[in-house]
Structures are given as C-alpha cells and as structure tokens.
C-alpha positions as semicolon CSV with decimal commas, in nm:
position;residue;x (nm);y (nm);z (nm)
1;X;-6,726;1,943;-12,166
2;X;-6,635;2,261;-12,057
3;X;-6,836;2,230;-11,748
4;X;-6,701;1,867;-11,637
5;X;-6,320;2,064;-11,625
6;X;-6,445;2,379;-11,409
7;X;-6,607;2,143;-11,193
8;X;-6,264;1,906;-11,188
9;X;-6,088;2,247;-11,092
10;X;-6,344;2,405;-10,797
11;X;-6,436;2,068;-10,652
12;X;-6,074;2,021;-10,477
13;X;-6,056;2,418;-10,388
14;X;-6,406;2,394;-10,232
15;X;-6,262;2,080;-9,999
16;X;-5,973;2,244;-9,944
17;X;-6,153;2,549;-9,808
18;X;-6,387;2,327;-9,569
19;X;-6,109;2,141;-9,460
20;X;-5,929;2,493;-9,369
21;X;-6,286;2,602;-9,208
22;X;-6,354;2,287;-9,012
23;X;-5,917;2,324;-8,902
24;X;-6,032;2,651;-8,787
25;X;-6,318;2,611;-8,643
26;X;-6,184;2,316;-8,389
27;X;-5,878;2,571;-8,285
28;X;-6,125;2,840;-8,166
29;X;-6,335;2,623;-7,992
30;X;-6,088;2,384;-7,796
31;X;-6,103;2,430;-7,420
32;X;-5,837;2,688;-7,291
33;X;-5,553;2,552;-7,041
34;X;-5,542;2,723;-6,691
35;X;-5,186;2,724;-6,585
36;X;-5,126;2,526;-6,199
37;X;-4,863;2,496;-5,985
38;X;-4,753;2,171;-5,926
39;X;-4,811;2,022;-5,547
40;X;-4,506;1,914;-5,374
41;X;-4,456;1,528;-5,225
42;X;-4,391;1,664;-4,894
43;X;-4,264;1,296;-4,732
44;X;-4,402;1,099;-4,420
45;X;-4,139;1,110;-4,165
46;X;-4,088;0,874;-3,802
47;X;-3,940;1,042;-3,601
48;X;-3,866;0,951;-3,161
49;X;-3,808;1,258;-2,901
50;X;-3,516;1,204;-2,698
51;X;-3,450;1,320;-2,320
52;X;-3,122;1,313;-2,108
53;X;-3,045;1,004;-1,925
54;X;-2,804;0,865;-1,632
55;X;-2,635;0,567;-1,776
56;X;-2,340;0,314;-1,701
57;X;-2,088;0,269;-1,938
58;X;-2,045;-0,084;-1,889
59;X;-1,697;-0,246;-2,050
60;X;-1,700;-0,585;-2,269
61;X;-1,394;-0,801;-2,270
62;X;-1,335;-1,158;-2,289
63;X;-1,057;-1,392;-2,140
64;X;-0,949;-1,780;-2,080
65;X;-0,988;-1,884;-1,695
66;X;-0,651;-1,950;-1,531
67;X;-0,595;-2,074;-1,198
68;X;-0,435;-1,820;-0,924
69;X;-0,145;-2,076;-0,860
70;X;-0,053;-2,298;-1,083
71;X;0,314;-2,584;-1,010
72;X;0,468;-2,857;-1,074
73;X;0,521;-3,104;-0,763
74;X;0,884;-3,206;-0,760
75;X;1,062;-3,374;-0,419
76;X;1,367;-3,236;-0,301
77;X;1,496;-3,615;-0,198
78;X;1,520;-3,929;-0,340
79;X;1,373;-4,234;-0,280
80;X;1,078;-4,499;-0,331
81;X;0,711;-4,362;-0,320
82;X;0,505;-4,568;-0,042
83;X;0,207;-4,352;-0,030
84;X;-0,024;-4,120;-0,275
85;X;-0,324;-3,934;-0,150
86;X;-0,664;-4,091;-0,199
87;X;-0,745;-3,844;-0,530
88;X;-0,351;-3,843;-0,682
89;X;-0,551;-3,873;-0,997
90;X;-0,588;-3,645;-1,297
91;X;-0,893;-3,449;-1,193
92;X;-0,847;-3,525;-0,836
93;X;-0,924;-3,267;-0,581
94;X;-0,709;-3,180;-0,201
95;X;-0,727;-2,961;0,074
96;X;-0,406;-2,786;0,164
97;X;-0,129;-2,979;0,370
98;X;-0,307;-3,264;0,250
99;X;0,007;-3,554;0,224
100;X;0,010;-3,573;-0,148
101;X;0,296;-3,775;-0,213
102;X;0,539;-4,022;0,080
103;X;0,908;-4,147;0,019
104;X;1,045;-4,406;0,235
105;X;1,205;-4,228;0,485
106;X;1,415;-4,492;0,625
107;X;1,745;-4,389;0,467
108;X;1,662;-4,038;0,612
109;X;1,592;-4,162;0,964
110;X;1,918;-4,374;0,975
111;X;2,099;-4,030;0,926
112;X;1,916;-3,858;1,160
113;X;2,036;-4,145;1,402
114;X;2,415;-4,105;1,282
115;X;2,372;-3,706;1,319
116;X;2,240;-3,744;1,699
117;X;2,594;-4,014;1,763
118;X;2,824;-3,758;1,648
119;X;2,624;-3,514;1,837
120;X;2,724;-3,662;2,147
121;X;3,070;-3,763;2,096
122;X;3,097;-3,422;2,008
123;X;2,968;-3,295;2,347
124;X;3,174;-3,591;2,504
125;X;3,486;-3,410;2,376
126;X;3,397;-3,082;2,445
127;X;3,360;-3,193;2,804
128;X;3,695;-3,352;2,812
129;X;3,858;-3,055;2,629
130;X;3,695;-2,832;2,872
131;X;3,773;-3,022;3,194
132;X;4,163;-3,008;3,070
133;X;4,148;-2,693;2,980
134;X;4,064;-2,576;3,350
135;X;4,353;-2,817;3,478
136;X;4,602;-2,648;3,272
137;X;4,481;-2,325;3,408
138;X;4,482;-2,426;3,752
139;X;4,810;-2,567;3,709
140;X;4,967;-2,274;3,514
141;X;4,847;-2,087;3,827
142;X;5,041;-2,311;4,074
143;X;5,349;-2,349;3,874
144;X;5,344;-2,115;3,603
145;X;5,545;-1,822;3,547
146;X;5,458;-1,525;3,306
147;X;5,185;-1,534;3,068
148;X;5,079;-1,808;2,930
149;X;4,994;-1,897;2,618
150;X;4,688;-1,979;2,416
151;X;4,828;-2,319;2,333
152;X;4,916;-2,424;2,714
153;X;4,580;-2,279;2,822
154;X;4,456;-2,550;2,505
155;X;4,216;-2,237;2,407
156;X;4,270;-2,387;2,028
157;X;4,139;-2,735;2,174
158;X;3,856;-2,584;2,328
159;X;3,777;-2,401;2,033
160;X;3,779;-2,696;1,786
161;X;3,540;-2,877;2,007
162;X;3,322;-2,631;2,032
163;X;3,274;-2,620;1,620
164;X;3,255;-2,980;1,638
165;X;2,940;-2,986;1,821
166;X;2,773;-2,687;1,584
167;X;2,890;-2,921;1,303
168;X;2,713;-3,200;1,410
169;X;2,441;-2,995;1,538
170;X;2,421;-2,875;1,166
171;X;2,419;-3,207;1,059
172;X;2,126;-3,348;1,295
173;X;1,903;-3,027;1,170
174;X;1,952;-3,104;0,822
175;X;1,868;-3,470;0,818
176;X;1,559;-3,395;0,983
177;X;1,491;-3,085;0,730
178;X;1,581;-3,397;0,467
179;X;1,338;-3,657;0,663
180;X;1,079;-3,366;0,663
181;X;1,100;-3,372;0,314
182;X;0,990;-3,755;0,245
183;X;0,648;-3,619;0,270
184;X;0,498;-3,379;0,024
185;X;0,229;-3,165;0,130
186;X;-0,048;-2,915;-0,110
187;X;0,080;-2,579;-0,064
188;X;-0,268;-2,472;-0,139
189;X;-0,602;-2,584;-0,147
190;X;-0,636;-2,732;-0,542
191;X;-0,664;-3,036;-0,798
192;X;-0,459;-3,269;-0,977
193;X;-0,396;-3,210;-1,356
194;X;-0,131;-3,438;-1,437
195;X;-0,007;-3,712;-1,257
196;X;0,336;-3,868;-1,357
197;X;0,418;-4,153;-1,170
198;X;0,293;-4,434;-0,949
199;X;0,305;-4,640;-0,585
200;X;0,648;-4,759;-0,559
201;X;0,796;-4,604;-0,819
202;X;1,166;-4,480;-0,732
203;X;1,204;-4,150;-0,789
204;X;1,523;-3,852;-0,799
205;X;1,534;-3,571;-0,673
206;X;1,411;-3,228;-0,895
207;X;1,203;-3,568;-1,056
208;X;0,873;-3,421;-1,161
209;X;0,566;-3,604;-0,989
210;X;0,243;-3,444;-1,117
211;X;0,112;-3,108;-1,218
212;X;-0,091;-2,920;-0,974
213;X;-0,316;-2,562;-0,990
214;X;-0,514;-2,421;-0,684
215;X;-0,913;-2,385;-0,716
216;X;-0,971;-2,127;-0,409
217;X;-0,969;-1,850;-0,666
218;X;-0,952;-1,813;-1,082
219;X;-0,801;-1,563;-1,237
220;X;-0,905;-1,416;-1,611
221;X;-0,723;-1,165;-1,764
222;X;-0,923;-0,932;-1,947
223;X;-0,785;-0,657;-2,241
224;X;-0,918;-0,326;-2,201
225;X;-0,829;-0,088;-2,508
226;X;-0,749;0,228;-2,370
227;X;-1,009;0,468;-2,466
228;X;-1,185;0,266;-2,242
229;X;-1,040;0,320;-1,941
230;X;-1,209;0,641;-1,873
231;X;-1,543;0,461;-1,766
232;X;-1,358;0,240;-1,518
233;X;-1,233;0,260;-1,205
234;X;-0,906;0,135;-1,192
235;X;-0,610;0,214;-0,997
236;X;-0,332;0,269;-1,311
237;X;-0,039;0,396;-1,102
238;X;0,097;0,496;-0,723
239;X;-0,111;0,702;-0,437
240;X;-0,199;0,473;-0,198
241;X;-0,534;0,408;-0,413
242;X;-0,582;0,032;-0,410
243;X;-0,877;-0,169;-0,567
244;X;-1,120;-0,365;-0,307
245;X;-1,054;-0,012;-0,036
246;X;-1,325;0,164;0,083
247;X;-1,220;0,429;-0,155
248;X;-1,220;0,258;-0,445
249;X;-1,450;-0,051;-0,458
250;X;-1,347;-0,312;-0,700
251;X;-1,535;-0,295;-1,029
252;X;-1,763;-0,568;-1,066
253;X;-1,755;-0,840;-1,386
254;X;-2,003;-1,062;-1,496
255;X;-1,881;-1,345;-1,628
256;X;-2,052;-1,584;-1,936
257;X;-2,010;-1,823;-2,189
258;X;-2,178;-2,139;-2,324
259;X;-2,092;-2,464;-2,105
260;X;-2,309;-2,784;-2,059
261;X;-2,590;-2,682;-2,322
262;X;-2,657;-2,343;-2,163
263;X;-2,576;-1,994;-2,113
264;X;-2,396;-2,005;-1,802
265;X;-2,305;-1,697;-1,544
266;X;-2,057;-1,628;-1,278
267;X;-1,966;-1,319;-1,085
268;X;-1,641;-1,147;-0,999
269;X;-1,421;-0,903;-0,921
270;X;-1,169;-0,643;-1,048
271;X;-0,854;-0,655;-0,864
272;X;-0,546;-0,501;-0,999
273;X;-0,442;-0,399;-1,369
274;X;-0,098;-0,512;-1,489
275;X;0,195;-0,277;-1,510
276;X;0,224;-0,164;-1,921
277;X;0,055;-0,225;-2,191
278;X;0,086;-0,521;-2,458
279;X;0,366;-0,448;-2,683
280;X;0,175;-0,602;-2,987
281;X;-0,172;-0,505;-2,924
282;X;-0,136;-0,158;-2,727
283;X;-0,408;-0,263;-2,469
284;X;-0,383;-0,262;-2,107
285;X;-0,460;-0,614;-1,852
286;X;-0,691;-0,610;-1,621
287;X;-0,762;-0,934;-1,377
288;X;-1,085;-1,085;-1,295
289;X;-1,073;-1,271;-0,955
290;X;-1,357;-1,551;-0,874
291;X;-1,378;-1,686;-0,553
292;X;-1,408;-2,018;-0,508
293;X;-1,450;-2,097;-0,830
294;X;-1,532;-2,452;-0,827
295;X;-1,853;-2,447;-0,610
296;X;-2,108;-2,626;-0,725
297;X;-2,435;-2,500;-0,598
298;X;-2,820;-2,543;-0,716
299;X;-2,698;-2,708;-1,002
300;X;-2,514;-2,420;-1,112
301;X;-2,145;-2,558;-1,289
302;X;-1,796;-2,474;-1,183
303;X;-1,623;-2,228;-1,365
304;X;-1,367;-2,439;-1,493
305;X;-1,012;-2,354;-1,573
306;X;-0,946;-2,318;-1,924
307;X;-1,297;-2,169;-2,037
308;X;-1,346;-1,918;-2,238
309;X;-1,576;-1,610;-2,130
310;X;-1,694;-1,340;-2,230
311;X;-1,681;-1,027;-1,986
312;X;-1,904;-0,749;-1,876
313;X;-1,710;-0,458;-1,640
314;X;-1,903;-0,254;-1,432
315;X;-1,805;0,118;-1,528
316;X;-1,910;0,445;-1,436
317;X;-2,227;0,598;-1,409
318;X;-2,254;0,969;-1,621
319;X;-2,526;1,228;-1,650
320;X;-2,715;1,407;-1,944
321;X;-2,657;1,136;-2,235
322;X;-2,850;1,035;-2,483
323;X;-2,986;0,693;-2,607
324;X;-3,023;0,653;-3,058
325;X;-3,066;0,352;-3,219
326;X;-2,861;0,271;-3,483
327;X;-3,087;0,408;-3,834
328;X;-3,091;0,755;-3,669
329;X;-2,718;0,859;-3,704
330;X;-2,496;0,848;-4,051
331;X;-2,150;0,796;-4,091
332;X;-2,044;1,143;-4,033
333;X;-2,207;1,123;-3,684
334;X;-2,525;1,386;-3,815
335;X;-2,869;1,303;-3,748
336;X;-3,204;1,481;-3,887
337;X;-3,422;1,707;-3,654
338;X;-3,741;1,811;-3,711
339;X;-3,853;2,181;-3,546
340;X;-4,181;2,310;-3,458
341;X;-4,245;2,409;-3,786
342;X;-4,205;2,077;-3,895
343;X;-3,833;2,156;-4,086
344;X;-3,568;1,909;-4,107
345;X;-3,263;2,080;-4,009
346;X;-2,887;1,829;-4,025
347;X;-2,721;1,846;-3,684
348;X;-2,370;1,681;-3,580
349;X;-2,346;1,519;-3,276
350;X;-2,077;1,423;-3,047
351;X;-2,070;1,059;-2,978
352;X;-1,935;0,911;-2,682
353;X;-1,985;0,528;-2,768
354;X;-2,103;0,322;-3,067
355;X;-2,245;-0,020;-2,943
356;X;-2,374;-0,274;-3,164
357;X;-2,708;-0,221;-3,040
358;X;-2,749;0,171;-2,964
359;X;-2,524;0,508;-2,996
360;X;-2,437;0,704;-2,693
361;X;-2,476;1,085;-2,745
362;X;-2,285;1,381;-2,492
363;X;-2,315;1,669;-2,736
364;X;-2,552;1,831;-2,981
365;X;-2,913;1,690;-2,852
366;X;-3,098;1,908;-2,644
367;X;-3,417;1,760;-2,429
368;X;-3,714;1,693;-2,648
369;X;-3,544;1,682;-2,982
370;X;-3,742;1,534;-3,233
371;X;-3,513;1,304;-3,436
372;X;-3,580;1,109;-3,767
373;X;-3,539;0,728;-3,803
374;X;-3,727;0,696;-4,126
375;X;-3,903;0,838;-4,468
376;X;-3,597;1,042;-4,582
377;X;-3,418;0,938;-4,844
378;X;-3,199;1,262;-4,992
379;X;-3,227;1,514;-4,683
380;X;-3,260;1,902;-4,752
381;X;-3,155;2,131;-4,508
382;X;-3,515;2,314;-4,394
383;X;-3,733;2,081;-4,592
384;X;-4,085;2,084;-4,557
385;X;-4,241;1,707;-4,379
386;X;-4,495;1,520;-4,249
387;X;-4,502;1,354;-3,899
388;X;-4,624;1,008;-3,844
C-alpha cells in the first residue's frame, strides 16, 4: 500500500522531468538563425534618349467657307422682265457681265427720244437768242449812246438759253444712264443662290430679284488665340509689311473636312488678319483665301460655300526642341531622367506646346537625355533602376 502511493507521487515528477529534458534538449539543438539583409526590388524602367530637333509649329483652326462677295441683285428701274440668263436658277453659275436679268426698255427709249427733241429746240433757241443778241449789239453800235445795258445787249436771254441746252443735255444723259439700267449685268464672276422672281414678272425699283455670291475666290475666317501668334507670320499692324510680298510670304493653310464620303483637302492662303480682337472670345481673325474655289478637277470636289473645315497654318520653323510623348511628362511639367549611374533624378522642363499627340520641349533637356516612359510608379529622387 505504501508503495502504490510513492509510486502515485514520483511517477508524475519523473514525466515532468523528461518532459523538461526533452523541452531542453530541442532548444539546444535547433538550427541557429544567420541574420540577412533584405534585397531591394530595384524596378525595370523604359526609358527613350532624346536629341534636339528643327520643327514647325504648325497652327490648327477651323472656320465656315464664305464667299469673297456676296449681294443681293436689285434694279434701279422699273418695269417688266423680258429676259433671264440661261442658269437664273438656284445653283446656277455666270461669268461676269453676263446679262443676268432684262426690263423692257421701251418706256426708257421713248424718253431718251423726248430728251434728244428738247435737245434741239434748245439749241434752236440758243441760235435765235444768239443771232439777236449780235443785232442788238450791232445796232447799239450804230445808234446807241453810252453804255449799254445787260438787258438791251439780251445777255440774260443768252444766258437762259444757254442753261436750257445743259438742262436738256442733262436730261438726254440720264435717260440713257436709266435705259442702261434695263439690263443687269454680274458684277463678278459667281452663282445663283436665290432666285425671286420670274419671265414677265413686273417689277419696282430697289425690288429684290435674286441673291448672288462670287466663286473666283472663298474666304474662311480662322480664330487664332493669341499665344499663338508667335509661330506665325502675320502682319498685325503698320510698316509697309504686307502678306503675299516678297518679304513676307503668305502663310500657307491646308484645308479639310469630311464631304461626299471622304476626307477631302484643299489648299490656301493667308492673306490679312482683321483689325482687333473678338470682344467675347479675346482671339484674333485671320482669313484663308482659296482660289478658284469651285474647280472641279480629277474628281477632286469644290470647296463649297458654307462647309465647315478644319485648318492647318503653316508657322515657323525653330531650332533645338524637343519631341515627348505624352506618358513621359506629369502635370507639373517634370519628367524622370536616368544618369549614367543608372539614378532617376526629377527634372522640370519648360514646355513650349502641349498637342494632343506629343509635348514640345525648349528648356531643361539636354542632347542624349535618357527619359522614363514606364516602370515607375512612386519616383525617388536618386533611386537605384534597371534599364530595359
């Protein structure tokens, strides 16, 4: 009995002691931990080297297509129409001093008949006036004694007749200016847009007839936002410098826009900018001239008044400027370099342009920079990369 309860008591101490030895033993043989320095992710970077270019800083703009004389054909007499030209249609096309429009000119012509009769009665009576006025002369000479007067000499006679005959003169000049008139003729080479009345129709004068706009040349103008004008050449103020002289050629524009299922192109000129700037949008006018606009060649389409286009101005050409693509500059204008040593250093540029397609640089690149597009997510100046 007295051994089962010593036994009870040293069985749990002699497990507790090989538990503690077996504890032990596992501590002093575990494998000891060498301390490491952790490697650094040093990131994979693309980078593009950049060198100084000679560029054009071309000018967009966009403007409706406006004829270069545009009026309304209105007859200074009255009368019944009796002719139209072959095209008075809406669309139709004349030459200039094409007869666009005759009046019956009868009722003029009668005039011009009345104004050549008082013509010569006029002259008949200055004749008579003036052969009396020499007898009374001649006779005051004979008879006479002292001076005579104006009246006796019939000076006041003479002098009526004379205005007589200007008068009717007058008269015979304008009823031909009026018969002249009965015809109306294209002050320009153009084409019909509205036509208003018909053959035979009687018409007033100051009556409108049609609506009329010249196609020799079209005109577009074109806003240019002022801190634009710097890459132009345009003559903004007095100096004898005019555009289209041999000192200052007129900027060339390339015209497009989307007409008959196509992307369509047409070439012009710079001519002259207008005299202030647009009192809602602060932007200055320049006009596009296109010659001969409505030529048709190699089934190439008319530029046609009232299209819309959009505009590219030839500017000027400048030195030492560099070309980056849109992913390699932030918004604070700072792009990443990589060195030699393969360090990112930040560097802030000075950007001339922002296009949708590129960013033009003047300041802060040398030749041969080495500038990131990709692989950096938070930059650190002096960072440690990799180059693809």
């Amino acid at each position: 009995m007295i051994e089962t309860s010593r036994l009870k008591i040293l069985l749990p101490i002699a497990l507790l002691l090989t538990g503690i030895a077996c504890a032990w033993a596992v501590i002093a043989t575990r494998p000891q931990m060498m301390p490491q320095t952790p490697n650094a992710d040093v990131p994979l970077v693309t980078v593009i080297q950049v060198e100084p270019q000679r560029l054009r800083l071309d000018v967009h703009s966009q403007g409706i297509v406006t004829p270069r004389n545009e009026i309304d054909l209105i007859p200074e007499v009255s009368g019944k129409i009796t002719q139209l030209h072959a095209n008075f249609v809406t669309g139709g096309f004349f030459a200039r001093d094409d007869v666009l429009a005759s009046i019956d000119p009868r009722d003029y012509d009668y005039a011009i008949a009345q104004a050549q009769a008082q013509i010569a009665e006029a002259k008949r009576q200055l004749a008579m006036e003036e052969a009396q006025a020499d007898q009374a002369h001649n006779e005051w000479q004979a008879l006479g004694e002292g001076t005579a007067t104006s009246l006796a000499m019939r000076e006041p006679q003479l002098a009526e007749a004379r205005a007589k005959l200007k008068a009717a003169e007058a008269n015979l000049l304008q009823a031909k200016i009026k018969r002249s008139r009965c015809e109306l003729r294209a002050p320009f080479t153009g084409r019909l847009q509205t036509k208003l009345v018909g053959l035979g129709q009687t018409i007033q004068a100051g009556e409108k007839l049609a609506h009329i706009y010249s196609t020799d040349l079209a005109e577009i103008r074109l806003p240019l936002p002022t801190d634009q004008l710097a890459n132009l050449d345009l003559p903004l103020g007095t100096g004898g410098r005019q555009c289209g002289a041999a000192s200052l050629p007129c900027p060339k524009v390339m015209l497009t826009a989307e007409f008959a299922g196509a992307l369509q192109t047409w070439e012009g000129r710079i001519v002259r900018s207008e005299g202030k700037l647009d009192d809602t949008t602060g932007v200055l006018y320049a006009v596009a001239e296109v010659v001969n606009p409505y030529t048709q060649k190699d089934d190439h389409p008319p530029l046609l008044a009232g299209l819309f286009v959009q505009a590219l101005i030839q500017g000027k050409e400048l030195q030492n400027l560099f070309v980056l693509p849109q992913v390699a500059i932030n918004a604070s204008q700072q792009v990443l370099v990589i060195d030699a040593e393969l360090r990112l250093h930040i560097r802030h540029l000075e950007v001339l342009r922002n296009e949708p397609d590129r960013i033009l640089v003047k300041g802060g690149l040398s030749a041969g920079d080495r500038i990131v597009t990709a692989g950096i997510q938070v930059p650190v100046e002096g960072m440690k990369v990799r180059v693809e």
